[in-house]
Backbone and ligand atoms as CSV (ligand in chain L), in Angstrom:
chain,resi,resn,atom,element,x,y,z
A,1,UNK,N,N,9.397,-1.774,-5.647
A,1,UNK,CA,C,8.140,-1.986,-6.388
A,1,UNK,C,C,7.443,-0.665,-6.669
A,2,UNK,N,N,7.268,-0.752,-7.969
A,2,UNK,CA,C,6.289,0.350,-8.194
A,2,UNK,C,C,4.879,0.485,-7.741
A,3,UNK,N,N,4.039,1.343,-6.719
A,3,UNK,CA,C,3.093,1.619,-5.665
A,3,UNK,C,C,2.226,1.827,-7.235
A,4,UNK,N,N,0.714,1.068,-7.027
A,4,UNK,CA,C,0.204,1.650,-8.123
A,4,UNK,C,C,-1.441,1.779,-7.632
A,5,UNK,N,N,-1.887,2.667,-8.280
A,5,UNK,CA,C,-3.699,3.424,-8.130
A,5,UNK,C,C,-4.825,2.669,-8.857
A,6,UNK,N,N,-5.299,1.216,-8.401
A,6,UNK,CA,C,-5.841,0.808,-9.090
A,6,UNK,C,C,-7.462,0.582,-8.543
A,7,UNK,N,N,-8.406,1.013,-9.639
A,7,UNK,CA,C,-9.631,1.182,-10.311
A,7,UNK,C,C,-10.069,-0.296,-10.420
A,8,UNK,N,N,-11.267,-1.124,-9.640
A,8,UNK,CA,C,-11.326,-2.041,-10.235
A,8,UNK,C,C,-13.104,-1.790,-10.725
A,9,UNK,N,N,-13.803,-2.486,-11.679
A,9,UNK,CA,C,-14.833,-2.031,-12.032
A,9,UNK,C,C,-16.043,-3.121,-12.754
A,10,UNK,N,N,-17.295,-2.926,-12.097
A,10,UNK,CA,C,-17.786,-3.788,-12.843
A,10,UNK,C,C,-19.404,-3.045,-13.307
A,11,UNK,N,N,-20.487,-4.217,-13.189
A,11,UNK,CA,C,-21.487,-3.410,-13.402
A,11,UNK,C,C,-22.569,-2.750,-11.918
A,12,UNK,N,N,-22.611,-3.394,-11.201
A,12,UNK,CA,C,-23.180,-3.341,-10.241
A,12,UNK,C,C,-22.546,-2.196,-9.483
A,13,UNK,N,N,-21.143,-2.952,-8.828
A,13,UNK,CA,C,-20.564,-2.682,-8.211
A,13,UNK,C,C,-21.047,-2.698,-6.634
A,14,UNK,N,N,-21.047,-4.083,-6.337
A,14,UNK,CA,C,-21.744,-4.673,-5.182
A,14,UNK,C,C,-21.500,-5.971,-5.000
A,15,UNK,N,N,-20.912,-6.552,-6.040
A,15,UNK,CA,C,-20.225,-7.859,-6.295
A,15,UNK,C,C,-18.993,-8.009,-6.456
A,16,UNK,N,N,-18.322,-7.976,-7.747
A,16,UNK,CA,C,-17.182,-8.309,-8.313
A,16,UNK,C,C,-16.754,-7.415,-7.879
A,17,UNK,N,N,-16.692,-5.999,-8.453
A,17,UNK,CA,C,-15.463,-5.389,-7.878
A,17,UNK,C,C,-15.118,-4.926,-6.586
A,18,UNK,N,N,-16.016,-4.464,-5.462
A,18,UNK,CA,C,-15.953,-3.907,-4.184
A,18,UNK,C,C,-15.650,-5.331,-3.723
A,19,UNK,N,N,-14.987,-6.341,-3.943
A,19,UNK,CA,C,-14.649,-8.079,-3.735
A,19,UNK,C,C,-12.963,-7.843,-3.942
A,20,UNK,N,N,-12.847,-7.500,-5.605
A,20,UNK,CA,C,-11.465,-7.026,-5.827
A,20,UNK,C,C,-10.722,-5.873,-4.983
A,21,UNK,N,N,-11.304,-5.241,-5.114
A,21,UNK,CA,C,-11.023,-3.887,-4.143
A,21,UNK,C,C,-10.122,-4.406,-2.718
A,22,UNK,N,N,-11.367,-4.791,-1.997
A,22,UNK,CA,C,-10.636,-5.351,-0.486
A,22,UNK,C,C,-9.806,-6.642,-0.303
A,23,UNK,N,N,-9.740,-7.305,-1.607
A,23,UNK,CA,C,-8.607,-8.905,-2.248
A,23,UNK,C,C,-7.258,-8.027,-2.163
A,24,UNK,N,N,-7.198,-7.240,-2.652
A,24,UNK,CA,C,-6.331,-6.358,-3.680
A,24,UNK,C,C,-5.622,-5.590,-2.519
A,25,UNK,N,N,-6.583,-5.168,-1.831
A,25,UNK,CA,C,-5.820,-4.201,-0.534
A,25,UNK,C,C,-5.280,-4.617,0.480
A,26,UNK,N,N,-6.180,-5.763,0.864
A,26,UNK,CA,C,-5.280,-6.676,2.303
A,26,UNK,C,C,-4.296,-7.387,1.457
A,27,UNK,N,N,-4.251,-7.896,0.344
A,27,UNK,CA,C,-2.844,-7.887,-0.257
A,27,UNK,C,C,-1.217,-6.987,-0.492
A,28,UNK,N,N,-2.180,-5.844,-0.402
A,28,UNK,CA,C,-1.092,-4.974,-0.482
A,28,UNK,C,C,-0.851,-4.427,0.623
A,29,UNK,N,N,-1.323,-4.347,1.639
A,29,UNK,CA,C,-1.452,-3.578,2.854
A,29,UNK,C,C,0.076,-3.546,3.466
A,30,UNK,N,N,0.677,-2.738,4.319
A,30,UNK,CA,C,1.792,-2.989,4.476
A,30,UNK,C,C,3.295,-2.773,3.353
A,31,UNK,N,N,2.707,-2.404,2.100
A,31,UNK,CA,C,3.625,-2.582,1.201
A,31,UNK,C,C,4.005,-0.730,1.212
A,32,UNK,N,N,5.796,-0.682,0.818
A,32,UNK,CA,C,6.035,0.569,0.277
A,32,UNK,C,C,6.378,0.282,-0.718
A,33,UNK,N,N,5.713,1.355,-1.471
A,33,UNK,CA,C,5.112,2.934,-1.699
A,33,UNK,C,C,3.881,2.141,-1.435
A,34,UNK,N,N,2.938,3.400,-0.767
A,34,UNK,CA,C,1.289,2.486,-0.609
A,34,UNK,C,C,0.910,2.593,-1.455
A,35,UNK,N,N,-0.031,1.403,-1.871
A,35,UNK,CA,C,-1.302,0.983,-3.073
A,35,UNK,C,C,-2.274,2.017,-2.860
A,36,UNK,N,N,-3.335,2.476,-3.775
A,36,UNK,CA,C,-4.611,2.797,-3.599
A,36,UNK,C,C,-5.349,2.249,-4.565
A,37,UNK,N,N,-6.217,1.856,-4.077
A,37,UNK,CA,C,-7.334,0.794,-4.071
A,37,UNK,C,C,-8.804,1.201,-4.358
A,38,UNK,N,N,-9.584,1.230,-5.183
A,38,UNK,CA,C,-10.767,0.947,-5.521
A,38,UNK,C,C,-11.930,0.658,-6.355
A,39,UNK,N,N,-13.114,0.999,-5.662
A,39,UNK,CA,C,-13.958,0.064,-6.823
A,39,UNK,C,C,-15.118,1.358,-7.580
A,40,UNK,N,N,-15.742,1.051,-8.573
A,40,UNK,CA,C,-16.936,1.644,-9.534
A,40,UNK,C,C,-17.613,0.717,-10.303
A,41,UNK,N,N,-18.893,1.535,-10.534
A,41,UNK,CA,C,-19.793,0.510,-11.058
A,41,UNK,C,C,-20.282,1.226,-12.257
A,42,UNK,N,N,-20.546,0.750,-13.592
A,42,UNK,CA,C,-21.391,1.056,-14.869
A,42,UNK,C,C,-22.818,1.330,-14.460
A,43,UNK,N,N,-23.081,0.586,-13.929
A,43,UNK,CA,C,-24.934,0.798,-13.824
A,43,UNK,C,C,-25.172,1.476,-12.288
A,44,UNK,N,N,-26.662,1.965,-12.069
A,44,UNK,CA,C,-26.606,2.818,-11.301
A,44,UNK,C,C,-27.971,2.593,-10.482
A,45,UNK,N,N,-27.743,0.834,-10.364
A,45,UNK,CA,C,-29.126,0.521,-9.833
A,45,UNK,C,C,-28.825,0.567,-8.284
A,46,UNK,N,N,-27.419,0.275,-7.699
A,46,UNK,CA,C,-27.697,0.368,-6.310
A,46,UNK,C,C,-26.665,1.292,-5.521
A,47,UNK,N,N,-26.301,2.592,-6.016
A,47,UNK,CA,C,-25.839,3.772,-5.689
A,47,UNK,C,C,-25.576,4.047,-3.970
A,48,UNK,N,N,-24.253,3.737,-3.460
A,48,UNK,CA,C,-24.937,4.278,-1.822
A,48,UNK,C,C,-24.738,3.410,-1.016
A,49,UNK,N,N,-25.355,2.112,-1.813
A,49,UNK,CA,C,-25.487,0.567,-0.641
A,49,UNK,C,C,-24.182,-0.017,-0.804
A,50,UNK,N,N,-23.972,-0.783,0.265
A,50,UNK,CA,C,-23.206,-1.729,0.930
A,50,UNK,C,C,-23.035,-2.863,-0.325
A,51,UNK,N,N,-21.987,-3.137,-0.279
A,51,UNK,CA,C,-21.996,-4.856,-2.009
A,51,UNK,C,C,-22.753,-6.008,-0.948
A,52,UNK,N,N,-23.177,-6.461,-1.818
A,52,UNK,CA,C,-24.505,-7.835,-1.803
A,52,UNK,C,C,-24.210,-8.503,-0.793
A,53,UNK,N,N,-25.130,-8.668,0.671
A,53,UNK,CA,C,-24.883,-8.953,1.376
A,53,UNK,C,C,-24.392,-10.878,1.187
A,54,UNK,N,N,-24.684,-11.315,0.336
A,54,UNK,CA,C,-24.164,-12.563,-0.423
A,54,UNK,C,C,-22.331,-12.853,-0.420
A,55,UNK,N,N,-22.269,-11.584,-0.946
A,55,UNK,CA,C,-20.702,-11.250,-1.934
A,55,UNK,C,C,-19.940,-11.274,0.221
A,56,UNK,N,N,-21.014,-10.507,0.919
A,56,UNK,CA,C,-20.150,-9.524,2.070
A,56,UNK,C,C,-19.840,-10.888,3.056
A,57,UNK,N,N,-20.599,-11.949,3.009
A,57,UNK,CA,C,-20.564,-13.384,3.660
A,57,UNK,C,C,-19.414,-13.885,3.465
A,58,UNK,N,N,-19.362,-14.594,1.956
A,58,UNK,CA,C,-18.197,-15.434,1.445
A,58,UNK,C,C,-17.326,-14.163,1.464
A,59,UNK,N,N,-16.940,-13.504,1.026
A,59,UNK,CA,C,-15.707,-12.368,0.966
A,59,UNK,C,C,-15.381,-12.776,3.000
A,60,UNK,N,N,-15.961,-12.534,4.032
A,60,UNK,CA,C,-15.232,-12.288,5.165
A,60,UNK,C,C,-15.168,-13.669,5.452
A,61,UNK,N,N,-15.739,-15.034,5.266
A,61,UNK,CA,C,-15.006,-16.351,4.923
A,61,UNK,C,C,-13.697,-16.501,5.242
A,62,UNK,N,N,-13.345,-15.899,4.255
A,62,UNK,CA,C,-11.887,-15.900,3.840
A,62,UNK,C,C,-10.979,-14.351,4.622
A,63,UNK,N,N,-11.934,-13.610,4.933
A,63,UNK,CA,C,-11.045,-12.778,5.888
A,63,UNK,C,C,-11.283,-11.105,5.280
A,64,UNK,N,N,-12.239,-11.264,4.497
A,64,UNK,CA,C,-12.271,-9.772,3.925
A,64,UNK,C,C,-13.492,-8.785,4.387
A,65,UNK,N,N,-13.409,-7.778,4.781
A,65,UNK,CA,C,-14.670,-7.133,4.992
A,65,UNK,C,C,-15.020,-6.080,3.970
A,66,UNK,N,N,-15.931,-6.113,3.016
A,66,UNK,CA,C,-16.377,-5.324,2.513
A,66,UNK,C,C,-17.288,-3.871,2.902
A,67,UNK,N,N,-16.455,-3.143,3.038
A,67,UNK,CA,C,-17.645,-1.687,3.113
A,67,UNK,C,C,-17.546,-0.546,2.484
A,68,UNK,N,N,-17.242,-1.199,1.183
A,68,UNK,CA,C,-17.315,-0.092,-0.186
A,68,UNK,C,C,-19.101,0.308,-0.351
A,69,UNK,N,N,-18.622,1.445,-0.413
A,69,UNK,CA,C,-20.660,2.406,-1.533
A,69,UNK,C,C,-19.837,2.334,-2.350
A,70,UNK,N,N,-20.936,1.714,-3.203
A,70,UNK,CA,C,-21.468,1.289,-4.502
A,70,UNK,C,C,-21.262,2.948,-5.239
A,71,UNK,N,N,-20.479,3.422,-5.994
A,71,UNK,CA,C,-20.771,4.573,-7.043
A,71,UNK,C,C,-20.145,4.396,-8.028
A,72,UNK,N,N,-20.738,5.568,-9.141
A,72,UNK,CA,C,-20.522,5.123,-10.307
A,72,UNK,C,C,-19.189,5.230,-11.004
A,73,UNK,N,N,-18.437,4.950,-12.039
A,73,UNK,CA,C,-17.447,5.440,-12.570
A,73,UNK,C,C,-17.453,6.815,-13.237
A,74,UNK,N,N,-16.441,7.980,-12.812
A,74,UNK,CA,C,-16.457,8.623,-13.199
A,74,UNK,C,C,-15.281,9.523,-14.325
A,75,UNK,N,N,-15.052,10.597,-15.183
A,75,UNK,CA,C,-14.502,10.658,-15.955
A,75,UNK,C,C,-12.843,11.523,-15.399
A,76,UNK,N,N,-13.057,11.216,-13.928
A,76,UNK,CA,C,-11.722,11.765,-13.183
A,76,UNK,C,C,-11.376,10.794,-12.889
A,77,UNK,N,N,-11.766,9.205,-12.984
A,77,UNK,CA,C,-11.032,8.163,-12.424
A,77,UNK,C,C,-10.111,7.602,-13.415
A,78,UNK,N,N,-10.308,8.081,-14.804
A,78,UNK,CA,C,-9.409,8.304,-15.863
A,78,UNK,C,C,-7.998,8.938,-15.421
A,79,UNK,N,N,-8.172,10.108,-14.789
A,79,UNK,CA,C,-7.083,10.798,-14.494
A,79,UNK,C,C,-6.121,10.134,-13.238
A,80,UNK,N,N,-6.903,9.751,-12.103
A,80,UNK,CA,C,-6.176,9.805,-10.921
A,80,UNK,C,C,-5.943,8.121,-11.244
A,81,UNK,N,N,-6.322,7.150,-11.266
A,81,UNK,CA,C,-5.946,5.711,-11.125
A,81,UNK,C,C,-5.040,5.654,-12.571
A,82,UNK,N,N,-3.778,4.732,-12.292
A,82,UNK,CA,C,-2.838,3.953,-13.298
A,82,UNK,C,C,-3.192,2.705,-13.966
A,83,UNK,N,N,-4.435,2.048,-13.570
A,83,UNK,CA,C,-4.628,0.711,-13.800
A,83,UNK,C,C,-6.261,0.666,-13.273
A,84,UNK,N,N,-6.827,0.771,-14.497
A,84,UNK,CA,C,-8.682,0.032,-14.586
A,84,UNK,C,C,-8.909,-0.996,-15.422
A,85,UNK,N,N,-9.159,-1.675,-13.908
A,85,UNK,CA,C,-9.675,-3.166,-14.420
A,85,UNK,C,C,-10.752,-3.459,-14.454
A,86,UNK,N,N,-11.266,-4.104,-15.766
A,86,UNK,CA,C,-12.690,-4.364,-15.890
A,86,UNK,C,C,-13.044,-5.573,-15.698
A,87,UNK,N,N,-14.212,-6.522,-15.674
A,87,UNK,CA,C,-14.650,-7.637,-14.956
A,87,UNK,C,C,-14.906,-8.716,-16.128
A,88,UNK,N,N,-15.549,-8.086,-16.958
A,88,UNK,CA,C,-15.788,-8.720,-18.521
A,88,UNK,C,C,-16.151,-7.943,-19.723
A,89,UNK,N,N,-16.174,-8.734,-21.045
A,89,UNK,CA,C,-16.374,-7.689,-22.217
A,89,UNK,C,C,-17.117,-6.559,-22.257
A,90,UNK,N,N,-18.522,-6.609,-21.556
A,90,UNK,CA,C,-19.638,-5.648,-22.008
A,90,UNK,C,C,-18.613,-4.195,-20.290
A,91,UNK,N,N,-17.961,-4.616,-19.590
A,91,UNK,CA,C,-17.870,-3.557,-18.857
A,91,UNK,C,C,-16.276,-2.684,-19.604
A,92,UNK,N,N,-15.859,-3.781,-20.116
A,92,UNK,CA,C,-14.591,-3.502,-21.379
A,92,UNK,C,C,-14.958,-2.668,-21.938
A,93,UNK,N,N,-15.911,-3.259,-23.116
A,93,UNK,CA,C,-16.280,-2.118,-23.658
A,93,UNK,C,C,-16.965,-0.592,-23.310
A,94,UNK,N,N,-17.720,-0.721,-22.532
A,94,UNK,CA,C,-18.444,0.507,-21.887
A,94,UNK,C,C,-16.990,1.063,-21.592
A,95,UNK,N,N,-16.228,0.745,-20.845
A,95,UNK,CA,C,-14.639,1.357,-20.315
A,95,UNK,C,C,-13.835,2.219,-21.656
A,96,UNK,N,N,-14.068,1.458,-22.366
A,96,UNK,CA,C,-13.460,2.256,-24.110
A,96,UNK,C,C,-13.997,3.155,-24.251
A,97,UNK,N,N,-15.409,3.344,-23.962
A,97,UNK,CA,C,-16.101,4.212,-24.896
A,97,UNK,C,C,-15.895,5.120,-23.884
A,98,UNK,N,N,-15.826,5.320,-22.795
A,98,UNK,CA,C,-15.886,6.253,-21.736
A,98,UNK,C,C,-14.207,6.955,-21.091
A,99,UNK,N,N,-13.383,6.360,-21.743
A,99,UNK,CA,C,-11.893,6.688,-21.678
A,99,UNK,C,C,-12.241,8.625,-22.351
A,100,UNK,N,N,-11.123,9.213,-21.734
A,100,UNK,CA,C,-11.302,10.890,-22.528
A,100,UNK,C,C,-9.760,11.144,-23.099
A,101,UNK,N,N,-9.502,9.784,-23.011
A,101,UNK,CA,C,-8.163,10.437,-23.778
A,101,UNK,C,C,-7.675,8.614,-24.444
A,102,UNK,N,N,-6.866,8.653,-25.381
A,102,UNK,CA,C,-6.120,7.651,-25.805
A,102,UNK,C,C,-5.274,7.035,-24.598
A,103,UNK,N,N,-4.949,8.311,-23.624
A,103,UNK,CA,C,-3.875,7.819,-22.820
A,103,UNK,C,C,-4.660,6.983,-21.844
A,104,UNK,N,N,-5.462,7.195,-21.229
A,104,UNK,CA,C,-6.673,7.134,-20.522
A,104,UNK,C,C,-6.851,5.822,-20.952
A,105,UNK,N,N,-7.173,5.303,-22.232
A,105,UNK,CA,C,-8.168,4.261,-22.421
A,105,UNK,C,C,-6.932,3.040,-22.049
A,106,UNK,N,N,-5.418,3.388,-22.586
A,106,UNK,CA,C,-4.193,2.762,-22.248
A,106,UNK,C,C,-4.661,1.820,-21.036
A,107,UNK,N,N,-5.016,2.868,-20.164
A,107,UNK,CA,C,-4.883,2.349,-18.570
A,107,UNK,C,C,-6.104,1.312,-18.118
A,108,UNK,N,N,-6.627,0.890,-19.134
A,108,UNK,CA,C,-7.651,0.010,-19.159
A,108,UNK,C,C,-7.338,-1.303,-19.177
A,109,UNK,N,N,-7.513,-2.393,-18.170
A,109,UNK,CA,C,-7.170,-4.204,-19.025
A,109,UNK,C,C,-8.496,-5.038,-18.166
A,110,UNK,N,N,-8.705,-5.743,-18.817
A,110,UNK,CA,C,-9.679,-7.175,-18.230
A,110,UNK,C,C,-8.642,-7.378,-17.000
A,111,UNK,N,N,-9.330,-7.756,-16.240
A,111,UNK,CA,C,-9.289,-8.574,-14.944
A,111,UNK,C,C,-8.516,-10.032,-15.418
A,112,UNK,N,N,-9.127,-10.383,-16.906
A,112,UNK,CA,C,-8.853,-12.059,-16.888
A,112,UNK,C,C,-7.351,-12.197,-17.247
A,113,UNK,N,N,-6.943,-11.116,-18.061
A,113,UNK,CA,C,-5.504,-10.682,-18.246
A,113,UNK,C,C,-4.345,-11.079,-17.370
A,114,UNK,N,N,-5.058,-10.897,-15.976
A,114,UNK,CA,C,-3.927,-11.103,-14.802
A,114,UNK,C,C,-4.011,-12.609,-14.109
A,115,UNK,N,N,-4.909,-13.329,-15.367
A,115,UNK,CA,C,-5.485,-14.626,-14.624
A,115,UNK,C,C,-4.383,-15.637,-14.867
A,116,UNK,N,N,-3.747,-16.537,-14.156
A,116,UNK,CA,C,-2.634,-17.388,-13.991
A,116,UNK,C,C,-2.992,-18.006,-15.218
A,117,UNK,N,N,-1.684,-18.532,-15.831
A,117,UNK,CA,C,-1.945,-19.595,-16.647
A,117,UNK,C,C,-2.805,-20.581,-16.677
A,118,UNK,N,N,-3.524,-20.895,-17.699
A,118,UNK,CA,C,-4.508,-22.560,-17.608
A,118,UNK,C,C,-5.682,-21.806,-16.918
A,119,UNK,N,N,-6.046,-20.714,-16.463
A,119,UNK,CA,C,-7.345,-20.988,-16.098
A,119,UNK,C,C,-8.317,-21.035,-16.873
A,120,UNK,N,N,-9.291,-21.552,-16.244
A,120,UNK,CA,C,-10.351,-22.108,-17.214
A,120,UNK,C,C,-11.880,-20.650,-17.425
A,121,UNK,N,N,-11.189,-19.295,-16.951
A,121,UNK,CA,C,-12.568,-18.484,-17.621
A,121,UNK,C,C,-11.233,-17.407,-18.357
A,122,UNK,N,N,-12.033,-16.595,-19.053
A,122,UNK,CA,C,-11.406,-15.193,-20.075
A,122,UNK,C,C,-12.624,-14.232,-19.179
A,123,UNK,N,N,-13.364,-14.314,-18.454
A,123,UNK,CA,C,-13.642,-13.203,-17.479
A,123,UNK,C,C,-13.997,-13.470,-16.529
A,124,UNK,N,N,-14.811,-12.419,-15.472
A,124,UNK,CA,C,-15.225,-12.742,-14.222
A,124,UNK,C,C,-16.793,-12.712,-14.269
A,125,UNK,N,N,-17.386,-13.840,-13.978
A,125,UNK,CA,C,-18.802,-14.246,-14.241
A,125,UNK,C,C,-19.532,-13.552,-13.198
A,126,UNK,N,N,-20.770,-12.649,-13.591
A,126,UNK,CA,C,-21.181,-12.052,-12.908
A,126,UNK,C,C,-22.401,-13.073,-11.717
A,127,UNK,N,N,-22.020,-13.163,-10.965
A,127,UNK,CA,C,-22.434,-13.800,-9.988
A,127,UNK,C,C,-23.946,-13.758,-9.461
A,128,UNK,N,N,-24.609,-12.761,-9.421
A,128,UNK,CA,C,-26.075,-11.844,-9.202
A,128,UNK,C,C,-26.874,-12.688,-9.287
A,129,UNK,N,N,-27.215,-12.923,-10.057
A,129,UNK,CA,C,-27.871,-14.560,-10.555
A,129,UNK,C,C,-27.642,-15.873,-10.075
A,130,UNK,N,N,-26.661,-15.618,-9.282
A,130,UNK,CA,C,-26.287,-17.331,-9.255
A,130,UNK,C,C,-26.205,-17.923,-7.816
A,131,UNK,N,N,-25.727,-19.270,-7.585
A,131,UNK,CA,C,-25.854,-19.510,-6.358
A,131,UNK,C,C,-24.356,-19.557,-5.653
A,132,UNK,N,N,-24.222,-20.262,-4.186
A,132,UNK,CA,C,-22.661,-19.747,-3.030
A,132,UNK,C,C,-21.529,-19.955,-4.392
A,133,UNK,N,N,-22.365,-21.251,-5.479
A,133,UNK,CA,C,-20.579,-21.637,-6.205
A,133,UNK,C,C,-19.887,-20.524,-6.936
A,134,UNK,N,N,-21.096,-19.622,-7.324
A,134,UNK,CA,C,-20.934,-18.095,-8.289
A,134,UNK,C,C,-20.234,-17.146,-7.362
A,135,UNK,N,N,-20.579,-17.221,-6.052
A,135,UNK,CA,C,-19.532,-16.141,-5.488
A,135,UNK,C,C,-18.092,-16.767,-5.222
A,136,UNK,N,N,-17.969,-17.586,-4.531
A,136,UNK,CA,C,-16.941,-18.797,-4.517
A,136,UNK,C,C,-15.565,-18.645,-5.695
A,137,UNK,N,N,-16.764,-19.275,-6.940
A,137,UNK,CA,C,-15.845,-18.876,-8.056
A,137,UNK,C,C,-15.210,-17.469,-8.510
A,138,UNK,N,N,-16.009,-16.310,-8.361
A,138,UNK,CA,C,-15.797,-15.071,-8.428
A,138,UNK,C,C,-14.243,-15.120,-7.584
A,139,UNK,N,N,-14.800,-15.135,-6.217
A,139,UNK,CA,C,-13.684,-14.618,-5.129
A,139,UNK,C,C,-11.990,-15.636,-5.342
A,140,UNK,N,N,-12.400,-16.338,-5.587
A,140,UNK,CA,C,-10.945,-17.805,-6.799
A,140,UNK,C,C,-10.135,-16.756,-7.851
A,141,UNK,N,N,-11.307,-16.483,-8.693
A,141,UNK,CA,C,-10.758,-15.576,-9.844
A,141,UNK,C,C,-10.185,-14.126,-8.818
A,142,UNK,N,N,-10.592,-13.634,-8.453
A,142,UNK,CA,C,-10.273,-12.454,-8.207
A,142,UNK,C,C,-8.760,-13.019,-7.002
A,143,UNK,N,N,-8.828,-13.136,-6.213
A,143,UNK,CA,C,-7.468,-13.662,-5.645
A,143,UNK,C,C,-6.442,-14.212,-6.764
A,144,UNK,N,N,-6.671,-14.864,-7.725
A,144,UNK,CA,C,-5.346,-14.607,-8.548
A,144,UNK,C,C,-5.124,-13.601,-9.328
A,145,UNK,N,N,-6.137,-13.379,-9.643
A,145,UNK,CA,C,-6.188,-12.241,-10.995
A,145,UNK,C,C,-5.047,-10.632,-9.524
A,146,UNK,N,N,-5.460,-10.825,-8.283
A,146,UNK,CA,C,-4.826,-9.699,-7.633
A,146,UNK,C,C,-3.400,-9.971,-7.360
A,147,UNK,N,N,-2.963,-11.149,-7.084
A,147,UNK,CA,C,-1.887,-11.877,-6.859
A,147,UNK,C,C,-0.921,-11.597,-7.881
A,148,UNK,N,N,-1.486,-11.949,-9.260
A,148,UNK,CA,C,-0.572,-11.199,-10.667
A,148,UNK,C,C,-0.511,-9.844,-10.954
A,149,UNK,N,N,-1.615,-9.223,-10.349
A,149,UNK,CA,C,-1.472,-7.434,-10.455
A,149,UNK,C,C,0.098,-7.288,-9.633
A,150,UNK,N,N,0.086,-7.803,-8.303
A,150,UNK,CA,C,0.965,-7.304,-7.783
A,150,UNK,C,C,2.492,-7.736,-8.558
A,151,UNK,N,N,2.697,-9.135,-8.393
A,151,UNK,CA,C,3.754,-9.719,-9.075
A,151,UNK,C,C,4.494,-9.015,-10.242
A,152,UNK,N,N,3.225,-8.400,-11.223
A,152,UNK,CA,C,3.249,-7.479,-12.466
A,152,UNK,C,C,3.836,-6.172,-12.035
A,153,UNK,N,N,3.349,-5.727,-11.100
A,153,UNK,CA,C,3.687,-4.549,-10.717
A,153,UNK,C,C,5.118,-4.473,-10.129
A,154,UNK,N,N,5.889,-5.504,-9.806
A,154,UNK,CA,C,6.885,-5.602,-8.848
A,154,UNK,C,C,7.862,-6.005,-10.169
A,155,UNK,N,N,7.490,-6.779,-11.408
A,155,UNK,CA,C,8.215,-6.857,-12.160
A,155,UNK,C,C,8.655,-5.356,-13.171
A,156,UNK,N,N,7.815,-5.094,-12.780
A,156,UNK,CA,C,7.938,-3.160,-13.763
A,156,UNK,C,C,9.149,-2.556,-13.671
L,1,LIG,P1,P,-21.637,-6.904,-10.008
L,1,LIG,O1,O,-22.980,-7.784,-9.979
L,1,LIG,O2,O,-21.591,-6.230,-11.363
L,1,LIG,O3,O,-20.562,-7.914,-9.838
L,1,LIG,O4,O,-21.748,-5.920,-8.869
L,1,LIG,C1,C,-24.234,-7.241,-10.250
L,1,LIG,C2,C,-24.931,-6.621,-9.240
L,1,LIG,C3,C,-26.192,-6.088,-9.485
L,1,LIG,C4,C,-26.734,-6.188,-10.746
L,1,LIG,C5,C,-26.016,-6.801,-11.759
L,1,LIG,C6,C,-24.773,-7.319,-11.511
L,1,LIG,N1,N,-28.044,-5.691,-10.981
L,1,LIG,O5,O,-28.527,-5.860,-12.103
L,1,LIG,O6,O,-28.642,-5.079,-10.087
């Protein structure tokens, strides 16, 4: 299997992706060539902190501990990660515009991309707003959407 450097990204970055991040890694954990794993955020409202103590509940539920800081995306994560995944359109797009190379922007896909057949969203609903079913649903999506990263990656 090809070992791959993946970027996952949303707006916060306190929710969705520092969620993907640690889905993604205790998935891969154990695997050769090792994975590297992580998360960034577009906006730059909570820089530093711990993801939503909401997200950090249901995420260890199921067995995950979150203790990603929250920082922002930067224009070297272009360079070093093979695979940035974004959460939904508006972080898509921000991701385009912020690519520094054609090759760069390549390495860009939605999250929903890796979503199993038949599911019923085209992104990952930002949760912030919402109540346990919004994280719930988040952490659903993101366990398959990581499940096909790997599968994808093993088919390469
Ligand atoms: P995330 O969720 O993008 O999944 O981390 C959000 C977290 C915080 C905010 C928005 C979305 N906020 O506006 O502070």
């Amino acid at each position: 299997m090809k070992a791959m450097k993946v970027l996952f990204v949303c707006l916060g970055n306190i929710c969705r992706s520092p969620a993907a991040e640690e889905i993604l890694r205790s998935m891969t954990a154990g695997l050769s060539p090792e994975w590297s794993v992580d998360s960034a955020g577009t906006g730059r409202y909570h820089i530093g902190e711990l993801p939503d103590r909401r997200m950090r509940v249901h995420a260890l539920q199921r067995g995950y501990t979150l203790t990603h800081h929250c920082r922002l995306v930067t224009t070297e994560d272009f360079e070093d990660f093979d695979l940035i995944v974004g959460m939904d359109a508006s972080i898509l797009t921000w991701l385009r515009h912020a690519a520094p190379s054609v090759e760069a922007a390549r390495k860009i896909r939605p999250m929903a991309s890796f979503f199993s057949p038949g599911a019923r969203y085209d992104h990952v609903p930002d949760p912030y707003y919402e109540g346990s079913e919004g994280f719930e649903l988040v952490l659903d999506l993101l366990e398959d959407g990581c499940r096909n990263i790997i599968k994808e990656a093993g088919e390469e």
